[in-house]
N, C-alpha and C positions, 0 to 999 in steps of 0.2 A: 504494500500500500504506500509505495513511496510517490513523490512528488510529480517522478519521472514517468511515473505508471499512469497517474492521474492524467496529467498532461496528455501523453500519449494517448489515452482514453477518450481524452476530449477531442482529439485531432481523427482519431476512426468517427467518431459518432460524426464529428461536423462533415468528414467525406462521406459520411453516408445520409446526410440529408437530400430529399431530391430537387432536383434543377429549379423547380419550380417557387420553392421558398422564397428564393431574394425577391422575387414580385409579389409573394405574397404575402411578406413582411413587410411591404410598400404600401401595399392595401390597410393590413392589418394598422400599421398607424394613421394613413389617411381617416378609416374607419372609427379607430377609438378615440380622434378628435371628433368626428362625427356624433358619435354616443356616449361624448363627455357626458359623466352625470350630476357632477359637482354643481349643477346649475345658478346657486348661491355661490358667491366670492367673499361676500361680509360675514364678519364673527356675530356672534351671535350667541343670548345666554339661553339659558335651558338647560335640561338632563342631558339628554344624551351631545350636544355639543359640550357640554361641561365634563364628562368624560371622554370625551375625544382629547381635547385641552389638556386631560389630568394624563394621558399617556408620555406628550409632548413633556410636560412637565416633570412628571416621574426621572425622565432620562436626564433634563440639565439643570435637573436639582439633586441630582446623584444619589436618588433614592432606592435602596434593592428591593426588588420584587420579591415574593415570599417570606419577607417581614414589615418591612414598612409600607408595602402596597400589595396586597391579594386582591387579585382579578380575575375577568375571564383571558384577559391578554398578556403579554409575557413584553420582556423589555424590547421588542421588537414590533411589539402592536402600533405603532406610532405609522408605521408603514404604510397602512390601509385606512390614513387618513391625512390628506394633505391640506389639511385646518391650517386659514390665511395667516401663520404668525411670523412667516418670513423665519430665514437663516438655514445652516446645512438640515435639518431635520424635517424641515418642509419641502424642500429641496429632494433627500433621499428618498421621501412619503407618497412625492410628485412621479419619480422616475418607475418605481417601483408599481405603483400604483397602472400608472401609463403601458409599463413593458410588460405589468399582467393582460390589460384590456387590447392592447394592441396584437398581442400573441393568442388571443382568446379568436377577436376579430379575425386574425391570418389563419387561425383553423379551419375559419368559417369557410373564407373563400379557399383555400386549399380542399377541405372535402366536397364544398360545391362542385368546382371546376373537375370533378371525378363523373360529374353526372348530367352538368349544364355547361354551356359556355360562358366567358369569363363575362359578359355584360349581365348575365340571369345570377352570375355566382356575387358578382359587386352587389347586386340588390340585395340576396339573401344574405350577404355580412352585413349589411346596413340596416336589414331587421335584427340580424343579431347584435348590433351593436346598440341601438336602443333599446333593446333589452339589462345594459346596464344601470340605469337607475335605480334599476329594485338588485343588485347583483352585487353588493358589497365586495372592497379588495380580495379579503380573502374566501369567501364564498365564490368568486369565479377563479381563484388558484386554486379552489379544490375540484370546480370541472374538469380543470385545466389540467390537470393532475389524471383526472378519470378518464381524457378523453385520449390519452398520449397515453396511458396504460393497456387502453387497447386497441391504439396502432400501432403498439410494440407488439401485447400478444398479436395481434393479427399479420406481424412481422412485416409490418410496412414503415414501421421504422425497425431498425437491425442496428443496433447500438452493439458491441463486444458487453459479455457479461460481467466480464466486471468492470469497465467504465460504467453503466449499469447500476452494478451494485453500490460503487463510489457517490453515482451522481443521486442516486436514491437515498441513499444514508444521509446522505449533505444537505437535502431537499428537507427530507422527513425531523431532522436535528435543524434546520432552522424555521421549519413551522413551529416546532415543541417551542419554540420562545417568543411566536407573534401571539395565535389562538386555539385557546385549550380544548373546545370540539373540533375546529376545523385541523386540528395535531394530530387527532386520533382519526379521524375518518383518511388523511391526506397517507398518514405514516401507516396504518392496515393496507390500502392501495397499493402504494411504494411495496411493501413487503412481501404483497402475494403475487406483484409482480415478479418479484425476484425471484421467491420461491418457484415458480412456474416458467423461469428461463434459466436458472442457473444448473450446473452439474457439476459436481454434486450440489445439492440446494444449499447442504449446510454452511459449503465455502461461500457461496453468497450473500448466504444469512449473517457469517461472522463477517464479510466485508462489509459490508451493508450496514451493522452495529457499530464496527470501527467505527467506519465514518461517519455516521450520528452522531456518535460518542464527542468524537475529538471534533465537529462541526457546533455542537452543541456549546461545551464546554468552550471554544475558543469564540463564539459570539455572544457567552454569558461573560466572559473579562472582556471582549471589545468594550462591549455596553456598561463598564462600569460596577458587573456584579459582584456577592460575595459570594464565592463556593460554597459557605455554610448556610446559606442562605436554600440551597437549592431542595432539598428535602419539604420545606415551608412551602415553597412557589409549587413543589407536585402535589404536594397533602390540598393546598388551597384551590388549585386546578382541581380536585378528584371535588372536592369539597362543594363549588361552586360549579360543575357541571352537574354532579346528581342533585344538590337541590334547588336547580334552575325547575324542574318537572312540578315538583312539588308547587313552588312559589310565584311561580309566573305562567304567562301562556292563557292567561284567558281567554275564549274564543269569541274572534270577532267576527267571524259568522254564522252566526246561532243559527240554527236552522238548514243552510246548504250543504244536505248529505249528498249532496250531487258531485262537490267538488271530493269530498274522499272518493266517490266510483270514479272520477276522471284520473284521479290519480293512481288510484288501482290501474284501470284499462290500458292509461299509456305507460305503465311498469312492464306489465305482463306483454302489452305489445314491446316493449323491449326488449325484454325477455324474449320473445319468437326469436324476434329480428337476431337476438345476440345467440339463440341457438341453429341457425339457418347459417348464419355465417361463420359457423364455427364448425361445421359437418366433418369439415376435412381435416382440422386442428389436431395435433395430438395430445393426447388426452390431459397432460397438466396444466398446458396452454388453454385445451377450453372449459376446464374445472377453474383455471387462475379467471377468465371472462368470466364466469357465471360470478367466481366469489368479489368480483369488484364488483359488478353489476350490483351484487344485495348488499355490498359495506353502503356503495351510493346511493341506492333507492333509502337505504335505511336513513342514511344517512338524510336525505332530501324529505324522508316524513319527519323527522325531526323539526326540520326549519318549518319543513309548511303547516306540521297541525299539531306542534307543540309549541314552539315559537309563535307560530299563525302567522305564517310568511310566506302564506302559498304562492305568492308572484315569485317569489327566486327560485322556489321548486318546480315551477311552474317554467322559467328562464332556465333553470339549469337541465330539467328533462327535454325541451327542444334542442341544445345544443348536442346533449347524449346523444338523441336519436339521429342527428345529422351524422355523427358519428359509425353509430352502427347501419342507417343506409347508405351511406358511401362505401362499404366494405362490400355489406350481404345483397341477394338479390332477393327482392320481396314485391311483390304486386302493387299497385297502385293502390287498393285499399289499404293496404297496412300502411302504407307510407302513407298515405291522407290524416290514416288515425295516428300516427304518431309525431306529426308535424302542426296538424289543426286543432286537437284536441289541448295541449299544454300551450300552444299560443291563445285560443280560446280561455283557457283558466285563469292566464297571463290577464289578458286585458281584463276580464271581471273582477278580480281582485287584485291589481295594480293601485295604490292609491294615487294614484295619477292620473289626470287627466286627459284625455283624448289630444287635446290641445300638446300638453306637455309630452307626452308621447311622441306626437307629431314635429314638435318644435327643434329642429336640427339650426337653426340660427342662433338658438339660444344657449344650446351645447357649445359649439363652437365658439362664441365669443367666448365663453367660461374657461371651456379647455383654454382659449392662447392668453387669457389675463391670469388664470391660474400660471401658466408655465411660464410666462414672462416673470412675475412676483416671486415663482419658486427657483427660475433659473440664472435669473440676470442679480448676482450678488451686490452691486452697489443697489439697488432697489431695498434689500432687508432692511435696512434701517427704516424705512420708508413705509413699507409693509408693516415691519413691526409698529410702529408708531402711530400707523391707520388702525390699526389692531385695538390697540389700548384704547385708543380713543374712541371707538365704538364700542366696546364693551363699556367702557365709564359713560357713556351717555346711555345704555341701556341698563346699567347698576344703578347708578345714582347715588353713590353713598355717601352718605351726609359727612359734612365734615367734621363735626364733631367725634363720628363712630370712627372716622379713619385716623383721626389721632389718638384715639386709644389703642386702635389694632398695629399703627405702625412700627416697625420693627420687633412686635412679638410674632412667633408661634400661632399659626391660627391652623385651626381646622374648620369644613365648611360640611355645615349640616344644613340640608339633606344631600345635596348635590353642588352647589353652584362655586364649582371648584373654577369656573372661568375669572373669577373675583380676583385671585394670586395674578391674572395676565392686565387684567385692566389696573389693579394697580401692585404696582414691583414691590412696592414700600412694604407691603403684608408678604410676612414668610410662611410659603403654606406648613402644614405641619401634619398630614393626616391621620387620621385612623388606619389602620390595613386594609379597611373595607371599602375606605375612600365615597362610598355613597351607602346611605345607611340601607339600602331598601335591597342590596346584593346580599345582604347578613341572611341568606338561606338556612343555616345550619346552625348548628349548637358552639359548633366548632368555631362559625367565624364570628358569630354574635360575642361568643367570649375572648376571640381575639379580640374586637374591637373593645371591650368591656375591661381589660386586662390592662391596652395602653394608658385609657384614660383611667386604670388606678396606679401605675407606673411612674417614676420620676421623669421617664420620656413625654408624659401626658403634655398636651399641647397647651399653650399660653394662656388662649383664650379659644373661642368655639364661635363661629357668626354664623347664622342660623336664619334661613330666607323663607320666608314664607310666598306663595306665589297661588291666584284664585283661580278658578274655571265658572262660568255660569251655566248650567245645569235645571235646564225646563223652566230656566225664568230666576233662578236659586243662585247666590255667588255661595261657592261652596270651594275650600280649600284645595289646593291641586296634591293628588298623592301618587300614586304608581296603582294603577289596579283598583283603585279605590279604596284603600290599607286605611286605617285607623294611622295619624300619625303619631302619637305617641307609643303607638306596639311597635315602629321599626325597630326592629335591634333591639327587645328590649332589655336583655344585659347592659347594654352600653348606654341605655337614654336613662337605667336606673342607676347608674355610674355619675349619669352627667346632674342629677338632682342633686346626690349625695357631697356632688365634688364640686360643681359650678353654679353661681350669682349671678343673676341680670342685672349689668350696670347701663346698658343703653339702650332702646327701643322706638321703633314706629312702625309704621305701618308695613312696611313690606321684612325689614330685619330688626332682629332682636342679636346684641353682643352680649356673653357669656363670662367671666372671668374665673379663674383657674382659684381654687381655694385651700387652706390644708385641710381642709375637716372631712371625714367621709362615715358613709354609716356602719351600724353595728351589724350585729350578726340578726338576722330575720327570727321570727318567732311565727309560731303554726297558731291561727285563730280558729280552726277548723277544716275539715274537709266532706263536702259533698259530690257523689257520684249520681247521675241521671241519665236518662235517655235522650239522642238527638230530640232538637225543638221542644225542651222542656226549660223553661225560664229557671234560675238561681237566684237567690237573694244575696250580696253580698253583705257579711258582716261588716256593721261597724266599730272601730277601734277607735273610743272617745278620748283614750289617752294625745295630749298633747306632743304634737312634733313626728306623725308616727305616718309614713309611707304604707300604704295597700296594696298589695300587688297579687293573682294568681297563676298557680301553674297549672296550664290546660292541659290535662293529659289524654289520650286514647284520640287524639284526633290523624287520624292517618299512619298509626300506624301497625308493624304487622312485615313479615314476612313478603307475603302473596302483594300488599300493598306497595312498595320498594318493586317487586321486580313487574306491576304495572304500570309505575313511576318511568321506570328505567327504556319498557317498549313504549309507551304513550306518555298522560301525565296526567297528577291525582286530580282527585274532585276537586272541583271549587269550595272551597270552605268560608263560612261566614261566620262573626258574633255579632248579636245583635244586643247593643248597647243603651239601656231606653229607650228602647225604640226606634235607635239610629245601628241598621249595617252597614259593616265592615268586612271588608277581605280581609283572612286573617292569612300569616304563610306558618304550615303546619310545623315545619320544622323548629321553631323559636318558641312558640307560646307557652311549651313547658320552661323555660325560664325564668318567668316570673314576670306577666305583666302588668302594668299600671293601671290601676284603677282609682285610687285617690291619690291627693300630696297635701302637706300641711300649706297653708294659705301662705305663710313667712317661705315657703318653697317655690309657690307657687309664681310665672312670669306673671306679664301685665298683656293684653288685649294688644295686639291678635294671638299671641303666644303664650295665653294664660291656657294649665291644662282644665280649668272650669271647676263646674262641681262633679263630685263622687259617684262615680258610678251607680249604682244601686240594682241592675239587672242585668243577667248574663244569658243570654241565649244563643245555643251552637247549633247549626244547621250546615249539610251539605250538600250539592246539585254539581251537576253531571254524570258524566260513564262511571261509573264505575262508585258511585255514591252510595255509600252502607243505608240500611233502612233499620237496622236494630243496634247500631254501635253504640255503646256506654261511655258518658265523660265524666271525667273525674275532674272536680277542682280544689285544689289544695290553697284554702287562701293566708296568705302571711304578713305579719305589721314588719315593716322594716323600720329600725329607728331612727330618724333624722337628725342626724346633729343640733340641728340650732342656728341660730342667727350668732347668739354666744358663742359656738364652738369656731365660727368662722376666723380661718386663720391666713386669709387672702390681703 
């Protein structure tokens, strides 16, 4: 596995690309200008741009992943997101980004031109190139991955095997440090690739590992890592992919059992297509087809009907199928239902409009102002600078709240980590969890729970409240519609015990860091019931005393876990006087918030109210129990006091 091998490796594969590439890599970037999707150029606050930001961040605030930041992405995730902040990182995000879309596009017209001529094959990359706007970075390197897996088995590309095994290990070792599902679908691909070209498999296998290994490990110290760190970053990867199932994934098309049969049909018609065109294969090669075919189907009901992102599924099954009829020979009806059918599901559930769809002038500008901002370096200052200043005209934060926060330690709860860009002066400082509403599991709720009792605990905590109106109703903005004082609720019972409201208005509340923390909990009782059966919570009249319980028998179970794992749990709810809530099953035996003492409690918008007094647990959807028992253990936790206050 030396350098010399490598190299040489690389020098067979590229003599064996066919003639036709260098034009169709000419296309494929004309094309991925075409179906830029980045549509917006301006920063912008909110959730998910506010972790986009905290990626970019993570890296040039020299923070390690698998302790001071667990996520779904690894220090590499900044790549499949080329957020306007200017300098090398938006830059590397841009390239990367682009030479996926571009090389996605050149497949297009590359299997076209198998079956059409090159003016019908430019059309059909140009429908697939608007297809990225629902096709996130690394969501189209894991087609991209699938569809080059089987024009090797199909041996229409003929790479040496172990160039092969090298460039597959290297491949699969630098997803493992972008994103934690798309690591594991991209690195199974890669590997039964392998195992189904190489002889003996197992020398492929250990090449293969090598080179992951030492690909791995030398882009975790490029990035800044610590090697002890890396145990944290897999445990919080396993952590945050299984209880994504659990906690998210609400379904946003109640009703359309039409789109799971669509999705079925054009599987299995892949499936034909991928057994017709494999008749003649020997037999590891068309066992290796079948087993990528089901990591990516699997992989693609994932995104579309636990995620409920059936457009990319939707986007990523046309470009499969292009794939498998360019190889196989199949009748014009299979090939109508495997091309019409997933564009079909595509446009119905697209959140996009027709217009936007259609709108290729508005890609193009985006793409060449994007690449000018990320390419032409005396620009970053410039970029950066626009940056700041649209995010501070979208924060707003009062001058007074920024001269307390400046130059401490801040952490931002729930999300609005864009706050550290718009202004420099606040050091960000996060939780591991970095957005409280990821705390899926027991595991990371009391990661995050653990800092803020730590002497690393952060300065101060700024905390944003933001509304939605709702049938006429302003009602606070959550994730899923979550209760927000149950995110995390280890850590939001950490942040009562540990931090003071010293500033507030209307959209943020600032927090201050204190010595005082609370005692150990005490047991006020415990009752067990049947779903949708109301509880009364006890009251605890002693002065200064936190209420919290722990839900238990909600989701879990054996049998439960492993329908988690193929689909995803029920929906689960409590119902709070009257007021539901999504709860996430995984947390709520931790001890959630039900009262606080009023000297605890914030001021309006961020006061947590009055006491609970009713507890009602319900479930809805597949798979939703009709006789399950819940247990609630409710417990006074002691508050220190105003007195004990050592801030």
């Amino acid at each position: 596995m030396t350098l010399r091998a490598t190299l040489g490796g690389s020098r067979a594969i590229v003599s064996r690309i066919p003639r036709t590439w260098p034009v169709d890599l000419g296309f494929g970037g004309l094309l991925a200008l075409l179906g830029w999707p980045y549509v917006s150029v301006a920063a912008r606050d909110g959730l998910d741009p506010s972790w986009q930001l905290a990626l970019r961040l993570a890296i040039s605030d020299h923070l390690t992943f698998g302790r001071d930041v667990v996520f779904t992405y690894g220090p590499l995730g900044f790549l499949g997101y080329p957020v306007p902040t200017g300098g090398l990182l938006t830059a590397l995000a841009f390239v990367a980004s682009g030479t996926v879309y571009a090389l996605l596009a050149a497949y297009a017209v590359h299997v076209l031109r198998r079956m059409v001529a090159l003016p019908e094959a430019f059309l059909g990359g140009l429908v697939v190139s608007r297809l990225f706007g629902e096709l996130w970075v690394f969501e189209a390197s894991q087609v991209l991955v699938a569809v080059v897996a089987f024009e090797v088995l199909a041996e229409r590309l003929r790479p040496p095997p172990v160039a092969l095994a090298l460039t597959a290990g290297a491949v699969a070792g630098a997803f493992a440090l972008a994103k934690g599902n798309v690591a594991l679908t991209a690195g199974l691909m890669l590997a039964i690739v392998v195992l189904a070209t190489s002889r003996p498999w197992w020398r492929g296998a250990a090449i293969a590992l090598g080179s992951g290994a030492l690909t791995f490990v030398g882009l975790w110290l490029l990035t800044g890592q610590d090697v002890a760190a890396v145990p944290g970053y897999v445990r919080g990867a396993f952590e945050l992919v299984s209880g994504y199932s659990q906690a998210m994934g609400k379904d946003r098309f109640p009703g359309r059992l039409w789109l799971y049969v669509a999705f079925v049909v054009v599987v299995a018609v892949d499936a034909l297509i991928v057994w017709r065109m494999s008749r003649d294969w020997p037999t590891r090669r068309r066992i290796g087809a079948f087993a990528v075919g089901l990591v990516f189907a699997f992989s693609l009901w994932k995104i579309g009907f636990v995620r409920m992102y059936p457009a990319i599924a939707a986007a990523s099954l046309l470009i499969w199928a292009l794939a498998g009829l360019s190889i196989a020979r199949v009748n014009r009806r299979i090939a109508l239902v495997a091309l019409v059918v997933p564009l079909t599901l595509f446009v119905v559930t697209s959140p996009r409009t027709k217009e936007q769809l259609l709108d290729v002038r508005r890609s193009v500008l985006a793409g060449l102002y994007v690449a000018r901002d990320s390419l032409w370096p005396p620009l970053w200052p410039v970029v950066s600078a626009r940056t700041e200043s649209e995010l501070r005209d979208q924060y707003a934060l009062p001058a007074g709240m920024l001269a307390q926060l400046g130059g401490k330690s801040v952490h931002f709860d729930p999300w609005e980590v864009g706050v550290a860009v718009a202004y420099p002066e606040i050091r960000w400082d996060p939780l591991p969890t970095v957005q409280s509403y990821t705390a899926y599991t027991p595991w990371l709720d009391e990661l995050a729970a653990a800092r803020l009792a730590s002497p690393e605990a952060p300065d101060m905590i700024l905390r944003s409240l933001d509304t939605v109106i709702v049938n006429g109703e302003t009602k606070v903005f959550t994730v899923d519609e979550r209760f927000r004082w149950w995110e995390s609720p280890a850590a939001m019972l950490e942040t009562f015990c540990r931090y003071r409201e010293v500033a507030v208005d209307a959209r943020w509340q600032v927090l201050v860091r204190t010595a005082a923390s609370c005692r150990d909990r005490e047991v006020l009782g415990t009752t067990t019931v049947g779903l949708g059966v109301s509880v009364s919570v006890p009251v605890d009249s002693r002065p200064n005393r936190i209420v919290v319980a722990r839900i238990q028998g909600v989701n879990e179970g054996l049998l439960n876990r492993l329908r988690d794992g193929l689909y995803r749990a029920p929906v689960w709810y409590a119902t709070l006087d009257g007021n539901r809530y999504r709860i996430v099953p995984g947390t709520v035996g931790e001890g959630v918030l039900l009262s606080v003492p009023t000297a605890a409690d914030g001021s309006d918008p961020f006061a947590f109210g009055p006491s609970v007094r009713s507890i009602t647990v319900t479930a809805e959807g597949f798979g939703a129990p009709t006789n399950a028992t819940i247990t609630f253990v409710f417990e006074s936790v002691p508050w220190p006091g105003v007195a004990e206050d050592g801030g």
